[in-house]
Biopython code that builds the backbone (N, CA, C, O; Angstrom):
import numpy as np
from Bio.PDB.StructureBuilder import StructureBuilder

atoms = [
    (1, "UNK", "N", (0.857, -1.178, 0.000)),
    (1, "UNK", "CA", (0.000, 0.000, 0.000)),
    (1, "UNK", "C", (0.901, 1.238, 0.000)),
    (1, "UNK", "O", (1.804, 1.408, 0.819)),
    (2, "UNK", "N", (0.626, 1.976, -0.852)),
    (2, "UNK", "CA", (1.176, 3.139, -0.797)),
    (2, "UNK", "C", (0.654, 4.619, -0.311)),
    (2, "UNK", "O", (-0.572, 4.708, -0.260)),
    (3, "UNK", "N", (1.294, 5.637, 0.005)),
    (3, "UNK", "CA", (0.844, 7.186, 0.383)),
    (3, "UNK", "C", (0.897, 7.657, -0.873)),
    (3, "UNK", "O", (1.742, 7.367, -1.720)),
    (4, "UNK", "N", (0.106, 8.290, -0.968)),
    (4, "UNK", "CA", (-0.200, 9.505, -2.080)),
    (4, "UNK", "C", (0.165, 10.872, -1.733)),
    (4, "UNK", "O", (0.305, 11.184, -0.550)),
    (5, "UNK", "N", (0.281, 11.461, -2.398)),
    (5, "UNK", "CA", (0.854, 13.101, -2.105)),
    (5, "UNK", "C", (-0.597, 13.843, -1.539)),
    (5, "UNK", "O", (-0.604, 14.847, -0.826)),
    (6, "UNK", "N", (-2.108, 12.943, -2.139)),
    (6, "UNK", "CA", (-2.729, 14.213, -1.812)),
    (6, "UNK", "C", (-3.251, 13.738, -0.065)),
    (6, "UNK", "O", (-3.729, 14.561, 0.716)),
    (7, "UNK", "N", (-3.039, 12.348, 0.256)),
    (7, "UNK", "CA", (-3.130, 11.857, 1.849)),
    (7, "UNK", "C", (-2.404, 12.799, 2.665)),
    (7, "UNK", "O", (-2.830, 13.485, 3.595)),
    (8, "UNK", "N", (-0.951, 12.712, 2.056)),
    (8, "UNK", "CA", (-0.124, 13.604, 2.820)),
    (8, "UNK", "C", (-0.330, 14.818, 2.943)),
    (8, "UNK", "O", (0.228, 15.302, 3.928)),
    (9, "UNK", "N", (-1.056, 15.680, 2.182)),
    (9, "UNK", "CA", (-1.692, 17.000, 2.636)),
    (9, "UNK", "C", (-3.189, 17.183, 3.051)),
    (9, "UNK", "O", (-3.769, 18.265, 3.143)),
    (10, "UNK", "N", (-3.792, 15.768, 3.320)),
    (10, "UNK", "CA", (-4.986, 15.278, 3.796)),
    (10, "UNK", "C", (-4.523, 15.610, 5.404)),
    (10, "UNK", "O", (-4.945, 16.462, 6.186)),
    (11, "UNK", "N", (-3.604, 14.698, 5.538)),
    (11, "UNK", "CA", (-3.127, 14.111, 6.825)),
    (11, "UNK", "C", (-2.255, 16.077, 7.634)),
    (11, "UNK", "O", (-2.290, 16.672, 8.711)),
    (12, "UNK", "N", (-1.865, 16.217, 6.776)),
    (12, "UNK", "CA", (-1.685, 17.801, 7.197)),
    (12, "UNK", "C", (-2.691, 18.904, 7.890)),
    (12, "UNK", "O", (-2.644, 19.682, 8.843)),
    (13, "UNK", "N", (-3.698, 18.497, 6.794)),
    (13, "UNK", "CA", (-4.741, 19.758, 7.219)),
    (13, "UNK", "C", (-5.294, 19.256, 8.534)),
    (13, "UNK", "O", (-5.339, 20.005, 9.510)),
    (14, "UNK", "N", (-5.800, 17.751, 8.588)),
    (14, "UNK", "CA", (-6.243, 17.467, 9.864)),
    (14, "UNK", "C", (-5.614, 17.469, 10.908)),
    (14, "UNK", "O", (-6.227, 17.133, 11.921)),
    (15, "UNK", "N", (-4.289, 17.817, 11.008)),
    (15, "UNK", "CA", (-3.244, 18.371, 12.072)),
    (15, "UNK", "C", (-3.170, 19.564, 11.898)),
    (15, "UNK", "O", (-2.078, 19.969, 12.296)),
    (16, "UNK", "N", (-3.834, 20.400, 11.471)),
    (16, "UNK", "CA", (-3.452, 21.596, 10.772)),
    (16, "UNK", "C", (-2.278, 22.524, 11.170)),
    (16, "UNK", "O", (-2.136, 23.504, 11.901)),
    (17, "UNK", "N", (-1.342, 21.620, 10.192)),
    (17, "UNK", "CA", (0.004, 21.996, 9.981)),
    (17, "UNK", "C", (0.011, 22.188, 8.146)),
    (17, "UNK", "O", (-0.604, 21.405, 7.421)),
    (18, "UNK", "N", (0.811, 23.350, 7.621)),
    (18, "UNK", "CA", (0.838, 24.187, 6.376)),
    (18, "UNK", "C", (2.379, 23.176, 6.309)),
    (18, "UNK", "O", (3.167, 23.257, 7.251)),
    (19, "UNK", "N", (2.623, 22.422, 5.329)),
    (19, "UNK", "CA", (3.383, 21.798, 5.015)),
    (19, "UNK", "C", (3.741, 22.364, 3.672)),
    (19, "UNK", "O", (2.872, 22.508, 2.812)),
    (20, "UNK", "N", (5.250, 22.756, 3.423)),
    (20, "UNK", "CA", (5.967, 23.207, 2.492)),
    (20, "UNK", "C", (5.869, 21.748, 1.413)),
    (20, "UNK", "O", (5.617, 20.630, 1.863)),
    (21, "UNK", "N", (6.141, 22.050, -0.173)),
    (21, "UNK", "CA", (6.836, 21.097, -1.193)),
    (21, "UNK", "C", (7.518, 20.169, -0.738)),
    (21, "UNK", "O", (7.101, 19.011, -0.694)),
    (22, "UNK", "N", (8.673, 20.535, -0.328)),
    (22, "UNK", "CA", (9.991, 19.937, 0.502)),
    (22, "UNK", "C", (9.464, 18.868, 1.626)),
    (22, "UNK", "O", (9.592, 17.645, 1.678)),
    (23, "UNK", "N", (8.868, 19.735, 2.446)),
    (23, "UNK", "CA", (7.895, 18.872, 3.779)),
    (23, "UNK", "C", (7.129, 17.418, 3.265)),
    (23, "UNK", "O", (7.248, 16.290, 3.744)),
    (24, "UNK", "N", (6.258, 17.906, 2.047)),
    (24, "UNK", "CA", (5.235, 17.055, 1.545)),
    (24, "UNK", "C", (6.092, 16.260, 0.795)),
    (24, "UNK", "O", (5.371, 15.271, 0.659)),
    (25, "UNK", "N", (7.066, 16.011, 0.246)),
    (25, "UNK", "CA", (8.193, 14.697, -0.543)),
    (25, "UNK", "C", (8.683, 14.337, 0.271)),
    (25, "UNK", "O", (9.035, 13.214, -0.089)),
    (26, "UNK", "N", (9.115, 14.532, 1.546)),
    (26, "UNK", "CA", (10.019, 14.493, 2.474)),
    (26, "UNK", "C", (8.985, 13.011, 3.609)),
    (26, "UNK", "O", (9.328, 11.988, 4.201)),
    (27, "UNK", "N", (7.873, 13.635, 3.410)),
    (27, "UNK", "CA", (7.026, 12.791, 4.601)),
    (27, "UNK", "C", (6.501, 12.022, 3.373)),
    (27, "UNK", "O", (6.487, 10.953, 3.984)),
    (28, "UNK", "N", (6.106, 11.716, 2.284)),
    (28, "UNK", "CA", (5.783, 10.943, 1.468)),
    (28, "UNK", "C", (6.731, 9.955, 1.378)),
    (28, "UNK", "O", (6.500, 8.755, 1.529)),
    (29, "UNK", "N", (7.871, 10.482, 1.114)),
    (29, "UNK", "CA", (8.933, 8.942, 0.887)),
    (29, "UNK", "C", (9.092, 8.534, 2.411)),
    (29, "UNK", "O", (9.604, 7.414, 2.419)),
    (30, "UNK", "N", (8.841, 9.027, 3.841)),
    (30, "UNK", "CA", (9.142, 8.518, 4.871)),
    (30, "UNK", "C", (8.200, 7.612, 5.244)),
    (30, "UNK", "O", (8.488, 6.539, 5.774)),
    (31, "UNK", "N", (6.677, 8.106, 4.911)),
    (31, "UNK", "CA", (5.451, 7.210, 5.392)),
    (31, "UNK", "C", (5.761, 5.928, 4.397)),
    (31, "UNK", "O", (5.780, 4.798, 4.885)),
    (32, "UNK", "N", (5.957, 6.093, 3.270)),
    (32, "UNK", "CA", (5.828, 4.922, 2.094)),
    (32, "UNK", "C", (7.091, 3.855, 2.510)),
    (32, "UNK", "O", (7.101, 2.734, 2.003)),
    (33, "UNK", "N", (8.306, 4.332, 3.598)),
    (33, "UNK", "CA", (9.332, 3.353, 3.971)),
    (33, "UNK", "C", (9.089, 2.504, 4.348)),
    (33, "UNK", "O", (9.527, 1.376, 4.123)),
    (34, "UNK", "N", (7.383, 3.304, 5.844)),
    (34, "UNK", "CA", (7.487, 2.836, 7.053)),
    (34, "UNK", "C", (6.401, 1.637, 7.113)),
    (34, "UNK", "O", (6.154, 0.826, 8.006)),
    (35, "UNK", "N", (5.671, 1.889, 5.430)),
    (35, "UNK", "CA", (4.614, 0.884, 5.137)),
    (35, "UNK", "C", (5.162, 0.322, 4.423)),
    (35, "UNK", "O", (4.261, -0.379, 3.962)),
    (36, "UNK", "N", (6.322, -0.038, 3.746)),
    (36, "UNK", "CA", (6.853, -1.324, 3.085)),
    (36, "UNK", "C", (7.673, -1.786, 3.880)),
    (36, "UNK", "O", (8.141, -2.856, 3.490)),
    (37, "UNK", "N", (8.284, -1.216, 5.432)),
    (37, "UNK", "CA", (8.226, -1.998, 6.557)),
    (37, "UNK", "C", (7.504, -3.201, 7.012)),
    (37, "UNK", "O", (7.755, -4.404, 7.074)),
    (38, "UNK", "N", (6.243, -2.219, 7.385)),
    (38, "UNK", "CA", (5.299, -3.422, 7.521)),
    (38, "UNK", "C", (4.530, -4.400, 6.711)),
    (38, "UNK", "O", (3.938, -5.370, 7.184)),
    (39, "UNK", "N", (4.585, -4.042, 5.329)),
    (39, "UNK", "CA", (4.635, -5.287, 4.319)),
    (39, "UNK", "C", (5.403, -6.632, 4.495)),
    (39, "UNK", "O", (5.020, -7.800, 4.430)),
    (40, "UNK", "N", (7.112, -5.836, 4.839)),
    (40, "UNK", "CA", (7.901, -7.065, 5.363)),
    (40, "UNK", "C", (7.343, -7.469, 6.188)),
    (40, "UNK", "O", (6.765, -8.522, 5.917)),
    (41, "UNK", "N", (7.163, -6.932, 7.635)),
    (41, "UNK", "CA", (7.172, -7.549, 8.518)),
    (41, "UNK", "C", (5.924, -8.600, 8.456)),
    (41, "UNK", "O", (5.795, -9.566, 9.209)),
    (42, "UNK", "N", (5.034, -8.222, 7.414)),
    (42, "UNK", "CA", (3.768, -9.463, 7.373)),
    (42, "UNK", "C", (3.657, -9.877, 6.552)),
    (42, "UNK", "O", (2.561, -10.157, 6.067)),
    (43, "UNK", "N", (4.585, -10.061, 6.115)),
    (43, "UNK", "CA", (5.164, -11.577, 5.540)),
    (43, "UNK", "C", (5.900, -12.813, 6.351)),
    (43, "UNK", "O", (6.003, -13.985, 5.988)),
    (44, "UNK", "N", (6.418, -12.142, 7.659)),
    (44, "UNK", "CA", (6.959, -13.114, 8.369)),
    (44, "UNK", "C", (6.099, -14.432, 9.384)),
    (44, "UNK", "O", (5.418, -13.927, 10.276)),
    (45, "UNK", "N", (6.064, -15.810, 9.352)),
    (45, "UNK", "CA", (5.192, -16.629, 9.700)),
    (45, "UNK", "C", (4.918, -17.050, 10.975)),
    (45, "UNK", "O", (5.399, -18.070, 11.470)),
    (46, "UNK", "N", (4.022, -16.165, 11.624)),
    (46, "UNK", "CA", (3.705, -16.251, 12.882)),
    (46, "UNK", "C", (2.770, -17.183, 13.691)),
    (46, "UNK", "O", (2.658, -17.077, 14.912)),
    (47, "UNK", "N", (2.021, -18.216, 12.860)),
    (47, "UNK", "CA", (1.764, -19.275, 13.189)),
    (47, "UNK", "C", (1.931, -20.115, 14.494)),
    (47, "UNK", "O", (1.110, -20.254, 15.401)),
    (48, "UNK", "N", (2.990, -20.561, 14.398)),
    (48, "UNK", "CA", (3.525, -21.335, 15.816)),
    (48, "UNK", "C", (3.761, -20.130, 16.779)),
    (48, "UNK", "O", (3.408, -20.715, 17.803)),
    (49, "UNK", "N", (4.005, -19.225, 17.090)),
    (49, "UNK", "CA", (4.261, -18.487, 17.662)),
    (49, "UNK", "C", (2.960, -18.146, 18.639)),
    (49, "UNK", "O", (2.016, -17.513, 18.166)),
    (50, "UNK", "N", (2.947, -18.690, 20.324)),
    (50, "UNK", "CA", (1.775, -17.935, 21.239)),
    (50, "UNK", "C", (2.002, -16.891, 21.525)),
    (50, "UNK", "O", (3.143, -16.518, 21.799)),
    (51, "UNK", "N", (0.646, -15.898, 21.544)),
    (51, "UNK", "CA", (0.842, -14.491, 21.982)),
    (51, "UNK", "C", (0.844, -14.310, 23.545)),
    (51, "UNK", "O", (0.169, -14.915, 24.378)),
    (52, "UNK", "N", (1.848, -13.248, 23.738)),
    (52, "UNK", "CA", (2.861, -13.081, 24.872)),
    (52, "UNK", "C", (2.470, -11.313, 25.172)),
    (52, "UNK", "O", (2.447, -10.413, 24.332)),
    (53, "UNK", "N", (2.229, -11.237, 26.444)),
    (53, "UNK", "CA", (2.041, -9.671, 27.065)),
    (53, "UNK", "C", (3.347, -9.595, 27.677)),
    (53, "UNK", "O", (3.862, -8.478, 27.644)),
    (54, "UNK", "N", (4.021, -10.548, 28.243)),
    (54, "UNK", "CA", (4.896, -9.861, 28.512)),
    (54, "UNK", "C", (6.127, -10.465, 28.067)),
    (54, "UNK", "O", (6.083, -11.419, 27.291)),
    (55, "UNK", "N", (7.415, -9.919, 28.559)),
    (55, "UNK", "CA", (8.722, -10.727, 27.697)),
    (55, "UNK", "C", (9.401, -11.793, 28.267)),
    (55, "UNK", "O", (10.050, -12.676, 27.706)),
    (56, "UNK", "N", (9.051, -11.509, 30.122)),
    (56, "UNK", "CA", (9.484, -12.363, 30.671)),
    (56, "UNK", "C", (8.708, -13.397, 31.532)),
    (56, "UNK", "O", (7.602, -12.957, 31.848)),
    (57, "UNK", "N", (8.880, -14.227, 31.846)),
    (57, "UNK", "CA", (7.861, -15.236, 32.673)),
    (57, "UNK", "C", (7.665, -14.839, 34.109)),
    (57, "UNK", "O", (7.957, -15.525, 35.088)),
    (58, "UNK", "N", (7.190, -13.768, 34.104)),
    (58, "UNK", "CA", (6.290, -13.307, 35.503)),
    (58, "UNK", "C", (5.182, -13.208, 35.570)),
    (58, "UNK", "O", (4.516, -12.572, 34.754)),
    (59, "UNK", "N", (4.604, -13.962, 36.802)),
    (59, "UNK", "CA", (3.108, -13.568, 37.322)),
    (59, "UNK", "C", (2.685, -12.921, 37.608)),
    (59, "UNK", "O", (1.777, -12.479, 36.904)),
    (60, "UNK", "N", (2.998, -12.268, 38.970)),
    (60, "UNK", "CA", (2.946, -11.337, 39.652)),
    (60, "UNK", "C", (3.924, -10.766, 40.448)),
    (60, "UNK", "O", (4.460, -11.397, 41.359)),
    (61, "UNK", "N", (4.159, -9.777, 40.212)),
    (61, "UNK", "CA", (5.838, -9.074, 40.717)),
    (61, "UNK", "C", (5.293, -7.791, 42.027)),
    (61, "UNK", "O", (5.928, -6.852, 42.509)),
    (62, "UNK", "N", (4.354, -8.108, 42.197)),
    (62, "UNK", "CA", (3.478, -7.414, 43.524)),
    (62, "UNK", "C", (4.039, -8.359, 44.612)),
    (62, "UNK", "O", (4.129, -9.586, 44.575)),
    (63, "UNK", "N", (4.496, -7.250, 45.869)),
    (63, "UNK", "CA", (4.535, -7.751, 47.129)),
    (63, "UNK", "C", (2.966, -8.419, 47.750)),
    (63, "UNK", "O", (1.937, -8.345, 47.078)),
    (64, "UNK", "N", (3.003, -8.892, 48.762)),
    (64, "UNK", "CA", (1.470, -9.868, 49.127)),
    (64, "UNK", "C", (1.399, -8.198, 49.923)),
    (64, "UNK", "O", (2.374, -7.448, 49.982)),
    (65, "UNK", "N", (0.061, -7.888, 50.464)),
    (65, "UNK", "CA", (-0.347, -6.766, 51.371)),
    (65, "UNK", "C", (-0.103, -7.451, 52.664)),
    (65, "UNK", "O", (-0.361, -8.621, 52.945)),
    (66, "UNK", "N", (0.385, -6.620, 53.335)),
    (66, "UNK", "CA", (0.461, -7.246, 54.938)),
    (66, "UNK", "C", (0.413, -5.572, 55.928)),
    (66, "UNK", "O", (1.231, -4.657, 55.823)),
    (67, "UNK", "N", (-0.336, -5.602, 56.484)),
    (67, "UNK", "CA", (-0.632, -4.425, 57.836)),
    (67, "UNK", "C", (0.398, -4.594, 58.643)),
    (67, "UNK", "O", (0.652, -5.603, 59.303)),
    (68, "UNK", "N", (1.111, -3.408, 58.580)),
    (68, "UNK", "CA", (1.903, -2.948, 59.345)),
    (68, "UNK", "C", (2.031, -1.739, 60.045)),
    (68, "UNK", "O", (1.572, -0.803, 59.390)),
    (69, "UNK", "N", (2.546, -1.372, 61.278)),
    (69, "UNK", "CA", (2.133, -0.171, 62.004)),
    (69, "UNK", "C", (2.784, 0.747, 61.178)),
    (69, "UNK", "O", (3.672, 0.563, 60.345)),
    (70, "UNK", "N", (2.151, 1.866, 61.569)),
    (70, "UNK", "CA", (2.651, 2.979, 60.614)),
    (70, "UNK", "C", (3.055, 3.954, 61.426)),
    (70, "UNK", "O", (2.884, 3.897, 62.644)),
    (71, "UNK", "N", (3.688, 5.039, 60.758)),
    (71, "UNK", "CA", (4.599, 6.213, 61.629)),
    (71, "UNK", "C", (3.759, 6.507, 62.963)),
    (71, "UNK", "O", (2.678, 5.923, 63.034)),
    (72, "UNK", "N", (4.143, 7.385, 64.082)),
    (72, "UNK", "CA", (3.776, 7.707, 65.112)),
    (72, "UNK", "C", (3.111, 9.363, 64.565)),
    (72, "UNK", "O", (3.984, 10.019, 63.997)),
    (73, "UNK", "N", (2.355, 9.756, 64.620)),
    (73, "UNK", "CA", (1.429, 10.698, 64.336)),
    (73, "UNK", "C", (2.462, 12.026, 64.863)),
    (73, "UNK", "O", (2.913, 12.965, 64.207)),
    (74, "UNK", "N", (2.610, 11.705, 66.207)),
    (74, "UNK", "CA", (3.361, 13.028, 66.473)),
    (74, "UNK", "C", (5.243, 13.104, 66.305)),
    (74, "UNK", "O", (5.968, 14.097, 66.371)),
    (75, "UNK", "N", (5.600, 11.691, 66.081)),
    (75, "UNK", "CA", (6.856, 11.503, 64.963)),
    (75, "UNK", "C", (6.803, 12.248, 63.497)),
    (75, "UNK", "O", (7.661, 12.941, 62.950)),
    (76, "UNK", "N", (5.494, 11.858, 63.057)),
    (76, "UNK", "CA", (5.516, 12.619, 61.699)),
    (76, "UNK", "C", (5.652, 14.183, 61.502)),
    (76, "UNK", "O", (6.244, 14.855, 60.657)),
    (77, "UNK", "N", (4.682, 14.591, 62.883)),
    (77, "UNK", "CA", (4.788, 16.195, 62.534)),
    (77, "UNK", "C", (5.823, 16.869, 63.133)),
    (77, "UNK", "O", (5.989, 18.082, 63.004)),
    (78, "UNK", "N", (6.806, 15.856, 64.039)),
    (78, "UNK", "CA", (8.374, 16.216, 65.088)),
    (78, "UNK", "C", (9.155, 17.433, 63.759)),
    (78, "UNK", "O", (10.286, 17.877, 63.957)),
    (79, "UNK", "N", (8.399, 17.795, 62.569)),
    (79, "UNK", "CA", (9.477, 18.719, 61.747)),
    (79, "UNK", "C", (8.476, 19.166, 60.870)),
    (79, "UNK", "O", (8.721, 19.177, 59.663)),
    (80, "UNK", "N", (7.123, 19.625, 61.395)),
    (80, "UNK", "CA", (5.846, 20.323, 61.017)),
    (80, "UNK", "C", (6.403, 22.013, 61.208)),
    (80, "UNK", "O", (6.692, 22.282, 62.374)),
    (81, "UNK", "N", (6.567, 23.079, 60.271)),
    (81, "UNK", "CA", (7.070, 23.942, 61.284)),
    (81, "UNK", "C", (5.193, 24.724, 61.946)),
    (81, "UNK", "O", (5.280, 25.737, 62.640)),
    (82, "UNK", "N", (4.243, 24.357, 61.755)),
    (82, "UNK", "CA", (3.143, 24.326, 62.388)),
    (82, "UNK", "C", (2.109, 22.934, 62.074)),
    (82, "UNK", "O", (1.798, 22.084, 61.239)),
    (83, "UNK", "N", (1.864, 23.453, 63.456)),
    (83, "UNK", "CA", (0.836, 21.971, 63.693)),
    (83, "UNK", "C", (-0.442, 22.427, 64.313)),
    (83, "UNK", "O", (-0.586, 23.121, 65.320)),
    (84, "UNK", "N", (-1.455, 21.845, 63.428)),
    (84, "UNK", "CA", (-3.201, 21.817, 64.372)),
    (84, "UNK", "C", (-3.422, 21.010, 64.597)),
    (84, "UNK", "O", (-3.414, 20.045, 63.833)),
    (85, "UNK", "N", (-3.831, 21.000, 66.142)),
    (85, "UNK", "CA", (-4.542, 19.405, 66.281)),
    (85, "UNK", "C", (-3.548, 18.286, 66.128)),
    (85, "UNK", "O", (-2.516, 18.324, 66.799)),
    (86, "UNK", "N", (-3.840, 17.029, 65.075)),
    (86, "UNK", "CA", (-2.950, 16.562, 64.727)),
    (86, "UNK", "C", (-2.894, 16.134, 63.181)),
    (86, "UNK", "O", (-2.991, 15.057, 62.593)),
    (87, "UNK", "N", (-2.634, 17.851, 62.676)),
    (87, "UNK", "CA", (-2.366, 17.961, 61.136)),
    (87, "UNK", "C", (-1.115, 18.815, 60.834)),
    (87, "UNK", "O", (-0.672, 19.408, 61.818)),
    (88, "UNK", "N", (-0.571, 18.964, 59.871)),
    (88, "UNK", "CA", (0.272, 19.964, 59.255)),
    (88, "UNK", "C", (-0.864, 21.140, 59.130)),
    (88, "UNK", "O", (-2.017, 20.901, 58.770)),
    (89, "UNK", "N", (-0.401, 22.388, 59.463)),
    (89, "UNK", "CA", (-0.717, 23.477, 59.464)),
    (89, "UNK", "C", (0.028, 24.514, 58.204)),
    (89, "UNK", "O", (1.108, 25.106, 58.196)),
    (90, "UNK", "N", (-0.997, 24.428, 57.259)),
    (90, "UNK", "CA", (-0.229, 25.116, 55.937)),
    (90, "UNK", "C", (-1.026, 26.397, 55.117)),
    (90, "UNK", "O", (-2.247, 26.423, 54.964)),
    (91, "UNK", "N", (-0.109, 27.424, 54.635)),
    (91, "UNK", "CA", (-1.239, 28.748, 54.290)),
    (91, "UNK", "C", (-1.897, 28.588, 52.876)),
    (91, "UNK", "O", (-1.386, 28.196, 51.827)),
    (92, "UNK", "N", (-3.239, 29.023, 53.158)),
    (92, "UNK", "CA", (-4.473, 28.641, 52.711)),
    (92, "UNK", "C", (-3.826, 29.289, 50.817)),
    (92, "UNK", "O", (-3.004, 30.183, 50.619)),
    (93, "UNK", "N", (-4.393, 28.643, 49.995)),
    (93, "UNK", "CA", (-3.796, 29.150, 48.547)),
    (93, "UNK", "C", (-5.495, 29.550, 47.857)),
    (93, "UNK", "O", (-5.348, 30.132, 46.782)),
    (94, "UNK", "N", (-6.515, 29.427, 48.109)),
    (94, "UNK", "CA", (-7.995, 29.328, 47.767)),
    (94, "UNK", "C", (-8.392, 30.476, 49.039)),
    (94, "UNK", "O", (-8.311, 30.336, 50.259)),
    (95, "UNK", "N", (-8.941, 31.887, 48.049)),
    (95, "UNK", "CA", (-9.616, 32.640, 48.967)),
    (95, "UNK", "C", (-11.266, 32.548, 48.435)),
    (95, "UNK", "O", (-12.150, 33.134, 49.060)),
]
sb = StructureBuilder()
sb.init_structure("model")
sb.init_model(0)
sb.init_chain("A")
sb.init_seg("    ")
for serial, (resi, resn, name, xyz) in enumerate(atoms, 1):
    if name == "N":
        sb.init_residue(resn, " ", resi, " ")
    sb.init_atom(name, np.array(xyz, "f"), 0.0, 1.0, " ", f" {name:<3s}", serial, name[0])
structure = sb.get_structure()
């Protein structure tokens, strides 16, 4: 399958980008590479081949969840330079 010159200023306007002469030969012979690329590439016989998400043989690469205590409330704010209650105390940005 090939690009045509007038796709390529198809494919322009709907980006609407003003593509020079130069621009429009320039992306014509690049798109037309990148689709006799993939001509090759489907030609190659993929048959035996199972489809694969990933590259390597992992299941699950997640730690299991396990509850564990968490910081001390007034450890956390020990370098609050203000504190309410038991929050960080910070100036308001929304009037």
């Amino acid at each position: 399958m090939k690009i045509t010159s007038s796709e390529v200023e198809h494919v322009g306007k709907l980006a609407r980008i003003k593509l020079s002469d130069d621009e429009k030969k320039r992306f014509l012979s690049e798109l037309n590479a990148i689709l006799d690329y993939m001509d090759m590439l489907s030609l190659v016989d993929t048959n035996n081949i199972a489809p694969t998400t990933h590259t390597q043989n992992i299941i699950n690469a997640l730690r299991e969840d396990r509850i564990k205590p968490s910081q001390d409330v007034a450890d956390a704010l020990s370098n609050a330079p203000e504190v309410k209650e038991s929050t960080f105390r910070v100036p308001g940005v929304i009037e």
